[in-house]
C-alpha positions, 0 to 999 in steps of 0.5 A, spaced: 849 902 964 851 910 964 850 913 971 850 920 968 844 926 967 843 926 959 839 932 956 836 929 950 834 936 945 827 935 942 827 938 934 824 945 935 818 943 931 816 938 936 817 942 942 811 945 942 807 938 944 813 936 948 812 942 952 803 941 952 805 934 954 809 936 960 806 942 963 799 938 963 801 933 967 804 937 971 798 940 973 794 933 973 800 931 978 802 926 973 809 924 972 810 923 964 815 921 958 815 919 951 818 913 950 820 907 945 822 908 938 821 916 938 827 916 943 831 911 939 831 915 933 832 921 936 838 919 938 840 915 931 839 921 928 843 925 932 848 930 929 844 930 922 839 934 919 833 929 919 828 928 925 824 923 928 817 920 926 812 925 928 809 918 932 810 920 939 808 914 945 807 918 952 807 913 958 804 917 965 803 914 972 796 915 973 790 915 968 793 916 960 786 917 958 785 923 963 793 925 960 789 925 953 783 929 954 786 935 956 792 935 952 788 935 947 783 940 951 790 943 951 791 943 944 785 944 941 784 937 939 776 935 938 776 927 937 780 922 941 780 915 941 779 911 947 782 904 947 779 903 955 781 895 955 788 897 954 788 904 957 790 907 952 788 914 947 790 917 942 789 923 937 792 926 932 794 934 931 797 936 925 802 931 922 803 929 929 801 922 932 799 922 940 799 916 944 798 916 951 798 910 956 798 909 963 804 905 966 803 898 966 806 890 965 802 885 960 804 878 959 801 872 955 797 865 958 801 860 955 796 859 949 792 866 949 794 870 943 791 876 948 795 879 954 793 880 961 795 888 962 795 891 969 798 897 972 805 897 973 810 903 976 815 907 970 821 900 971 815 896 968 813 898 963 820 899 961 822 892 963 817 890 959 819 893 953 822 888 947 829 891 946 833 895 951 833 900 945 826 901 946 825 901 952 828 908 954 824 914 955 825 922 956 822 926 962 817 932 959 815 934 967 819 941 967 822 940 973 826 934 969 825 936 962 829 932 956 832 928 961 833 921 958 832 914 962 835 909 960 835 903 964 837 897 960 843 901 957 840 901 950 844 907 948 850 903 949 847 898 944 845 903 940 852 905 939 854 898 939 850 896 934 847 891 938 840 887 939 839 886 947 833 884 950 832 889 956 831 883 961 832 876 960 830 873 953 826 867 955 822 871 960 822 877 954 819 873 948 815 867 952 811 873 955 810 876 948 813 872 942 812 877 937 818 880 939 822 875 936 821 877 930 821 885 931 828 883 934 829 880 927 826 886 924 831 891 927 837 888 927 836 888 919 833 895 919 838 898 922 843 893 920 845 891 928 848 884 931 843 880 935 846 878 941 848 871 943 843 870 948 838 873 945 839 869 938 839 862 942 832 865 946 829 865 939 832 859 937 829 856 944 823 858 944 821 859 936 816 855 937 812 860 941 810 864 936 804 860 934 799 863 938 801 870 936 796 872 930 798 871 922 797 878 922 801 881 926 807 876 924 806 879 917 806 886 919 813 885 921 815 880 916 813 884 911 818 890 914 823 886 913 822 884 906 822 892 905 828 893 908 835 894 905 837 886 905 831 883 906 836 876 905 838 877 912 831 877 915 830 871 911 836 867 913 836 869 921 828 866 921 832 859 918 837 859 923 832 860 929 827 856 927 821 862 926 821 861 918 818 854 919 812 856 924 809 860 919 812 859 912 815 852 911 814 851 903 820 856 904 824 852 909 824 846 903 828 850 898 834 849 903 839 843 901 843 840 895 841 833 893 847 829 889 846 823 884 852 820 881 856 826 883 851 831 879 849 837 884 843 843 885 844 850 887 841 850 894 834 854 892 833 857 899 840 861 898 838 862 890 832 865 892 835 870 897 839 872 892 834 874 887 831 878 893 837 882 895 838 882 887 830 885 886 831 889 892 837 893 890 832 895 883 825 896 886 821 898 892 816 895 890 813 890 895 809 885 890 815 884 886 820 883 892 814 877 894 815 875 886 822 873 888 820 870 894 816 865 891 819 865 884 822 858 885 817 856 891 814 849 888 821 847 885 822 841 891 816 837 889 818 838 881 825 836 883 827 830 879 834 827 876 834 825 869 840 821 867 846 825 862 842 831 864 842 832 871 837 834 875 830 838 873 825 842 876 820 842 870 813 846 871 816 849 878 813 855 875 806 853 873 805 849 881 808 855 884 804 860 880 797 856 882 800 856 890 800 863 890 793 864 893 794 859 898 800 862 901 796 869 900 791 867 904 794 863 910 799 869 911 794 874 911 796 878 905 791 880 899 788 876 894 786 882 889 790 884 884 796 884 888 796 877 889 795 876 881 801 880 879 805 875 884 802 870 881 803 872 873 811 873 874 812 866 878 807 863 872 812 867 867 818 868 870 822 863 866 819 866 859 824 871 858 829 866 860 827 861 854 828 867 849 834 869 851 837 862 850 833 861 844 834 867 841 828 872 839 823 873 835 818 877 833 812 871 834 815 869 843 815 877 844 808 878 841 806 873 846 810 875 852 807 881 851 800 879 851 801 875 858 805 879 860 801 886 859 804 892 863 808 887 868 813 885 862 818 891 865 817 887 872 818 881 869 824 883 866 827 886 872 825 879 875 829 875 871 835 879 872 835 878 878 834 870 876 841 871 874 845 869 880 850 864 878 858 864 879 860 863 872 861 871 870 861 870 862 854 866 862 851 871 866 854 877 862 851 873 856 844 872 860 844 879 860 847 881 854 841 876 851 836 880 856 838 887 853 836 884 846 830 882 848 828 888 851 830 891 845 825 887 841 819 888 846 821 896 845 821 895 837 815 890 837 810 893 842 812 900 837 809 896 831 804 892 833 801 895 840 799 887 844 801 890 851 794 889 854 791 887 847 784 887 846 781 881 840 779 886 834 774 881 833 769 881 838 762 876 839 758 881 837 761 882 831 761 875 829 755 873 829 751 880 826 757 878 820 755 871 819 749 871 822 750 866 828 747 865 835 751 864 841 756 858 842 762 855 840 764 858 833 765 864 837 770 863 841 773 858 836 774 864 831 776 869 836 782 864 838 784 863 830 784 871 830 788 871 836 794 867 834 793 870 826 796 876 830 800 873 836 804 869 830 804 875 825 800 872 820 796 878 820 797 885 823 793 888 829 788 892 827 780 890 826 779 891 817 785 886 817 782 881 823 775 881 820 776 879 814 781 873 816 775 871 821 771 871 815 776 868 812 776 862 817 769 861 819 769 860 811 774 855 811 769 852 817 763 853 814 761 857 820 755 862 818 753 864 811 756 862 805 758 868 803 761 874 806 
């Protein structure tokens, strides 16, 4: 840890709060500084021409809530909220984010998702902190204005590109354990090392993490997804453990079974592959969930056939059917999002099937029709499907994948199936045939869909109607004649 004074310069547009800040705790006698993530980034972005968050955490000796209220008298602020549980108080001015704390230390009961807060001096607070890179702090008092403290040397680690607990990690991850995964969290986001004894303290204590709540687990896990190389933040929750305590159908993609001397691809390291292969296409996160969960259901489908080796068939409807359930317990949403997953995992192989098969207009109007506005995302996901060593089979793959986009192009131009609506609808047929409610309905509407999706007729309402009475002829459904 340097000895030295360093000066930290605040961005200009930010020195206005700064400055409020530090001259009302000077006048309430409060010792104050903006602590964690700001100062870590400031630092980060040193030399450039970006600037930190507008999210600022203040840390006081004394009341944070008493600190609040008059800066926010200070700047013309009318609501604040108090969190009196916590000591802590927050406000919004502008495009800035305050949050205000007194000083404290909290720990964790061995079995309690809810720490135990209590007062502390500035040396706990920070002790307390996950990462010696969060838990520097700089003055706003104006006697010592932009002065930095660092403590635990977490500017060193930044330069180092290190991920170090400020104090012990045991004692660091068995008081709060979520910070096990906010220090997996960024040592991806910023692609930084973690630590030897920091890494073996996860590993030691990877257990723990079950008294925190699924939806603070999410929350960073879903980060990490959204990061650069998200397969990074995947293969350090395997090694350490954590990926079992909260996601365990993912753990069972690890491994290669043989038979006969016939191997598989390990589908742990594939999925992470079509992740990173996703991941450099889209910043969508629902498609990133996609490729996580595209093979999720092949261990239990997985069986080895004689002469052809091993199979995994229907792995893509039972994935599709798990979805919801690995929604729910990983607190995710089970709207339209949760849908979206669900149809490119039920879909996934679709397009693949075609590319190997050859393509015609009758599979694309029926990819289409499942498919609707997601056939794009499909297709992305399937390229990113494509991670296999041998480099003239995945350039056929993607060769064969140009065409069948080209065809879902040609194809959608003619006979607009993308989202497509049956031209027939049940109150047509039975003012047409004179019929009342019931199967007959659905049995000519079903004939009428697949007469368009195999090209029998085109998609329009005159020639649909008339091969739907056509039919119902045929049947002897309805009146004798039309």
């Amino acid at each position: 840890m340097s000895t030295e004074t360093l000066i930290l310069k605040i961005p200009e547009n930010h020195l206005h709060i700064a400055r409020t800040v530090g001259e009302v705790a000077d006048r309430l006698d409060q010792p104050v500084w903006v602590v964690g993530g700001y100062v870590r980034d400031l630092l980060l972005l040193e030399g450039s021409d970006r600037e930190p968050k507008h999210d600022l955490d203040f840390v006081t000796i004394g009341s944070g809530e008493a600190l609040a209220q008059e800066v926010a008298r200070e700047l013309h602020v009318k609501q604040i909220s108090v969190f009196k549980k916590f000591g802590t108080a927050h406000l919004r001015k502008g495009n800035f984010d305050l949050e205000f704390v007194g000083a404290r230390k909290e720990s964790y009961q061995r079995n309690s998702r809810k720490p135990i807060v209590e007062n502390g001096t500035l040396e706990e607070d920070q002790m307390r902190r996950d990462l010696t890179i969060n838990a520097m702090s700089i003055c706003l008092n104006q006697a010592h204005f932009g002065e930095l403290l660092d403590p635990f040397g977490g500017r060193e680690d930044l330069a180092n590109r290190r991920i170090r607990t400020p104090i012990d990690p045991h004692t660091t991850f068995n008081d709060d354990p979520l910070r096990m995964m906010r220090a997996i969290r960024f040592a991806v986001q910023l692609n930084f090392e973690i630590v030897p004894e920091t890494l073996q303290a996860i590993r030691d204590q990877h257990s723990r993490i079950k008294i925190v709540s699924m939806e603070r687990v999410t929350e960073e896990l879903t980060k990490m997804i959204l990061a650069d190389r998200p397969s990074r933040a995947f293969a350090l929750l395997f090694e350490t453990g954590l990926l079992n305590e909260f996601f365990p159908e993912m753990v069972k993609l690890h491994g290669v079974k043989e038979k006969d001397g016939v191997r598989h691809k390990d589908n742990f390291w594939h999925t992470l592959k079509v992740l990173d292969n996703v991941a450099e296409m889209s910043q969508d996160l629902w498609l990133r969930w996609a490729a996580i969960l595209h093979d999720i259901a092949k261990p239990p489908t997985q069986r080895f056939v004689p002469g052809i080796g091993w199979t995994f068939h229907g792995h893509e409807a039972l994935g599709a059917k798990w979805v919801p359930n690995i929604f729910r317990r990983l607190g995710l949403p089970l709207d339209e999002r949760m849908r979206y997953v669900q149809k490119l995992v039920r879909l996934h192989l679709r397009p693949i099937a075609l590319a190997d098969e050859g393509v015609t207009d009758s599979a694309i109007r029926r990819l289409l029709f499942e498919a609707g506005d997601d056939v794009d995302d499909l297709m992305k996901l399937c390229r990113a499907d494509i991670t296999s060593k041998n480099e003239v089979k995945v350039k056929r793959y993607l060769k064969n994948f140009d065409l069948v986009e080209e065809k879902i192009v040609e194809v959608e131009d003619k006979d607009r199936i993308r989202n497509w609506k049956n031209p027939v609808t049940g109150e047509m047929i039975m003012k047409e045939l004179g019929i009342e409610p019931g199967p007959a309905i659905g049995q000519l509407k079903e004939l009428v869909k697949e007469a368009i999706l195999e090209g029998i007729i085109p998609n329009n309402e005159e020639k649909a109607r008339e091969f739907m009475l056509l039919e119902a002829k045929k049947l002897g459904i309805g009146r004798d004649e039309p």
